[in-house]
Phi, psi and omega in degrees: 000326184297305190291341179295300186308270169024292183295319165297320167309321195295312187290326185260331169301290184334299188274353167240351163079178181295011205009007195314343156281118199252018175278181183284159176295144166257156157269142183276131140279351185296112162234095173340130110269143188281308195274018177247319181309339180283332180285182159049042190284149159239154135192163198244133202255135205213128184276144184226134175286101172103008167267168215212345186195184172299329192304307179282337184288322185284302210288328198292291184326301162321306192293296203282346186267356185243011125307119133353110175089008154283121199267317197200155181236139133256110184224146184221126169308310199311317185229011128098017189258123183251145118269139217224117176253125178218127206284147190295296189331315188251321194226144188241146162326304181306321165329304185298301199319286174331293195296341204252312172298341185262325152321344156081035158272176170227138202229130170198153180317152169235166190230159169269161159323314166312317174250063182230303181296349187278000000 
């Protein structure tokens, strides 16, 4: 019986992920237009501080798709890196770098060491 309630636990961390973001739910305001997203496409590779699982990877995407003017989120724990393609026009890095701290990441562009040296 021990091992089952075991299993169950593991299995419901596994399936709700880490949850760290504990704020209250916002209303989205955000709603893609495909055809404003497209113009002035960027994108930005943004380091973010503290995720830890799939779990930091889902609240950061989330957080950041409820912007206005987002084609796409790529975000990986492992190296802690989010990318974000968006129209410049409508949403600015900074907007993101905002959506990722309220999401309860510590967030900044990130450069690689090569054009750091340029």
């Amino acid at each position: 019986m021990k091992n089952y309630l075991l299993i169950l636990a593991a299995a419901f961390i596994v399936l709700t992920g880490c949850n760290k973001n504990n704020s209250k739910s916002e209303s989205s305001t955000g709603q893609n237009t495909e055809q404003a997203v497209d113009k002035n496409l960027q994108t930005v590779e943004f380091k973010c501080d503290g995720m830890t699982c799939t779990g930091c990877e889902d609240a950061i995407k989330n957080k950041v798709k409820k912007l206005d003017g987002i084609k796409t989120v790529e975000s990986d724990y492992k190296t802690k890196i989010t990318k974000v393609t968006f129209a410049s026009g409508i949403v600015s890095s900074a907007d993101i770098e905002n959506a990722i701290d309220k999401a309860g990441y510590h967030a900044e562009v990130y450069k690689p060491e090569t054009e750091q040296k340029k």
